[in-house]
N, C-alpha and C positions, 0 to 999 in steps of 0.2 A: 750606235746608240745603246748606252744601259740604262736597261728601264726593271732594276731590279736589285742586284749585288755588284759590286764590282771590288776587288782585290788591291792592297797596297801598292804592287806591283804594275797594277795595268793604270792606277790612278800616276800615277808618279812619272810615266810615260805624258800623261798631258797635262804636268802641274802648272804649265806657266799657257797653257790655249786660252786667250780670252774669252774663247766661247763656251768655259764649262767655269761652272760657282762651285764653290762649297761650301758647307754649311757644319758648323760646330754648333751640335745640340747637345753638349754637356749638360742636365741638371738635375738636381737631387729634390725627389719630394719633401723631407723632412729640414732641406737646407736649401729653399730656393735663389740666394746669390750666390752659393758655391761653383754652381759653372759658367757662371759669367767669369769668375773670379780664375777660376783653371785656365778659362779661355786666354786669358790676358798673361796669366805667366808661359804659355806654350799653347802652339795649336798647327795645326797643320797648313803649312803659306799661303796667304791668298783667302782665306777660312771668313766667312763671316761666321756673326754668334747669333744665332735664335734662340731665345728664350721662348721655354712650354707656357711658363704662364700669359708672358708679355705677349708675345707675339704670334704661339699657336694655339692660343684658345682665346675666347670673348669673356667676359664676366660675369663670376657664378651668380646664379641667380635662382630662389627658392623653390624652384620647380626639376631646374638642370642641373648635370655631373658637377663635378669638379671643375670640367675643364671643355664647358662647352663648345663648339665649332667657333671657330673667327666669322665675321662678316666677309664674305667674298670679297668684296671691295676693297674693306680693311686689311685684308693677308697680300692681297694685289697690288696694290700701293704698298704697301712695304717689298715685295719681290722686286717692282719695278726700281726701288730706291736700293735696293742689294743687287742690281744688275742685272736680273733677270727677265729675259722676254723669249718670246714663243722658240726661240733657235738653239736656248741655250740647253747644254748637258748641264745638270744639277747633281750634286755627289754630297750623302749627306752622313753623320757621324755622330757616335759620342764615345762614352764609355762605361755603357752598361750597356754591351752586346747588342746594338742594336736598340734597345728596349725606348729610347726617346727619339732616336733620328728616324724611327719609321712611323714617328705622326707627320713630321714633315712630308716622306715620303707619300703617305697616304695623302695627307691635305693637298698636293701640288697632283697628283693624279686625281683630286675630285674636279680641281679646278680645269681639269683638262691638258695639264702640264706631264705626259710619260716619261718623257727624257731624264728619269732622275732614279740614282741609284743611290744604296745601304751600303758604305763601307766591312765591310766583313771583317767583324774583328775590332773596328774602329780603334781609336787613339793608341789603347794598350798596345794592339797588334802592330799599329804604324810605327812607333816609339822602337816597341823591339827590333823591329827589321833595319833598327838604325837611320831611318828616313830622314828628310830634314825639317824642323820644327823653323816658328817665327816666333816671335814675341811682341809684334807690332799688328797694331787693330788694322781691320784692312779701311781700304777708302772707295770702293767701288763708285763707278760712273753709272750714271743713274741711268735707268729704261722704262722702257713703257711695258707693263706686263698686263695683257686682256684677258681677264677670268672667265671661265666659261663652265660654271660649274655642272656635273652630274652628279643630281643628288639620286639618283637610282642606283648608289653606290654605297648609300646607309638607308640605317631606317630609326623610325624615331619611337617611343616606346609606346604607343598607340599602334601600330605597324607591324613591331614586334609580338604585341599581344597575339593579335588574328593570328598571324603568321604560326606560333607556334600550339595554336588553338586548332589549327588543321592537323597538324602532324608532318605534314611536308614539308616542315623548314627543321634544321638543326642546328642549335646556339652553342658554341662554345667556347668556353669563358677560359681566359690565360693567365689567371692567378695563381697562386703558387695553391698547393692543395689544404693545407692549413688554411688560406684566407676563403677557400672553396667550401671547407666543409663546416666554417664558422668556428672553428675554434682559435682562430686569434684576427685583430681588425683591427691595425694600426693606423688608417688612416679613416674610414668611415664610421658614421656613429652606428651602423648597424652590422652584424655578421651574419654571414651566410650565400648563399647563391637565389640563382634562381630558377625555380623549379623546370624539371626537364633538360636543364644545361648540364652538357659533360666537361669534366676538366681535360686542357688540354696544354699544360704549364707551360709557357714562351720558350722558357728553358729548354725546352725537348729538343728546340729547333737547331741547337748548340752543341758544339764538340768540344772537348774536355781542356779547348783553349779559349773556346768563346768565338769560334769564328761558325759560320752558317756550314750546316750539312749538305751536302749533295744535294743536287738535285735530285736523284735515283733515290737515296734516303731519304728526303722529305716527302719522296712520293710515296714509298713505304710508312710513312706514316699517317700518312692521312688518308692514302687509297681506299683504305676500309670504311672509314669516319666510322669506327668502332661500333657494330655491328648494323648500321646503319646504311645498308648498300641500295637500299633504294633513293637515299637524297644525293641529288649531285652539286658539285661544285658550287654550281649559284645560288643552291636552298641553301645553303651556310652561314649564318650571323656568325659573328664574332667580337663578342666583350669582354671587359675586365674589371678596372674598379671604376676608368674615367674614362674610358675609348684611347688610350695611347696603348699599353701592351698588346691589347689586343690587333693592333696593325702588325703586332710581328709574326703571329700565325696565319692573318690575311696576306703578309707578303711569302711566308714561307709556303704556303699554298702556291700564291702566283709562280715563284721558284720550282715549282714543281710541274708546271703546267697544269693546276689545276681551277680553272682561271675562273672568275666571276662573283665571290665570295663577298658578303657585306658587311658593313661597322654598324652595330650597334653604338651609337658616339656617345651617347650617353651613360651607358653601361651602367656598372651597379651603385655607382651614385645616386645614379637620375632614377632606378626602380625603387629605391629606397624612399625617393621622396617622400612617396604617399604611402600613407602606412595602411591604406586595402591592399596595395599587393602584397601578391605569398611570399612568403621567406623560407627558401628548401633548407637545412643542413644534414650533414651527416658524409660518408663516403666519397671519396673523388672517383671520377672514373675517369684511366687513361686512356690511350690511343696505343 
């Protein structure tokens, strides 16, 4: 069972098992049909396509992120019509490093679903290694997929308030450090973080080709939780602009065995709403 990362190499070993899906989550926030559209000229055999807006978040709505949580139900009837049920290995992809296929991954671990891994490297890396592409949508046979969701897996900005009003939780947000320290905001109407958050850019998580670091390196990075040695593992939020990057530091945690860690799924969309919360700028801090 990978319930984490799994390599071109090890996938490609059970690319025709009926008992494992994959999932092409190509898509670009500034161009939301562009990865449907990748999808369909190549994708990895067998591949269904998730869409972030369509089918891994619910409808923004004046109070919520970008790209709020699906209805359990709704993400669940759609798995079971992509072929997924409780037996299946789920293998998920794009190509941006990870950076969209680990909402999936997170959404199907809230639902109770482990068996599902992050391509490493995703398309770019699969492509190079000469693998074999399709060019045909798949047709998957339909299943019954029963959600069982744990929501002690995020927290919602109520939640987050207290939590970080103690001092015993630590939020770290995976923006790149310019969107951190408010000096540029291409997708939100406001700049900046939020107060007490350390930067902790997705990137870091990445090797100079875009595949995931070590386990042993990832644990080196976040062992510390920069200087911060008395929160452990499970005091840890984790946001970004709309709760999707931010699953790539939660999974790069998990990869390390540092296990327990929560989504803020809301993130800096949803703090933004209300304009009584603080708005921090200035300095990123890393890890």
């Amino acid at each position: 069972m990978y319930q984490t990362l799994i390599t071109p190499a090890q996938l490609i070993a059970h690319l025709d098992n009926p008992n494992w899906v994959i999932f092409d989550c190509r898509f670009a926030m500034t161009q939301p049909e562009l990865g449907h559209q990748q999808y369909l000229s190549a994708h990895i055999p067998h591949a269904r396509y998730a869409d972030l807006d369509k089918d891994l978040a619910s409808a923004k709505s004046s109070d919520t992120g970008r790209h709020p949580l699906p209805a359990p139900h709704t993400l669940a009837h759609k798995l079971g019509l992509w072929g997924v049920d409780k037996n299946t290995q789920v293998i998920v992809y794009d190509d941006s490093a990870g950076s969209i296929a680990v909402r999936l991954w997170w959404l199907l671990r809230w639902l109770g679903h482990s068996s599902v891994a992050v391509l490493s490297g995703g398309f770019p890396r699969w492509q190079k290694e000469g693998l074999p592409v399709s060019h045909t949508p798949s047709h998957p046979t339909p299943k019954t997929f029963v959600a069982q969701p744990d929501d002690s897996l995020w927290v919602t900005t109520h939640v987050l308030e207290e939590h970080l009003k103690s001092g015993e939780w630590l939020l770290i947000d995976a923006r790149s450090p310019e969107r951190f320290r408010g000096e540029q905001e291409p997708l939100d109407p406001v700049a900046g973080h939020i107060p007490s958050a350390i930067n902790l850019p997705f990137a870091g998580n990445l090797d100079a080709d875009g595949n995931f670091l070590s386990a042993d390196l990832l644990r080196q990075r976040f062992a510390h939780l920069n200087g911060h040695p008395h929160i452990k593992p499970d005091h840890v939020i984790h946001s970004c602009g709309s709760g999707v990057t931010a699953c790539h530091n939660l999974l790069a945690m998990e990869a390390a065995g540092l296990l327990g860690s929560k989504l803020y799924a809301g993130s800096w969309s949803e703090w933004i709403t209300d304009s009584q919360r603080p708005v921090a700028k200035g300095e990123a801090v890393f890890l």
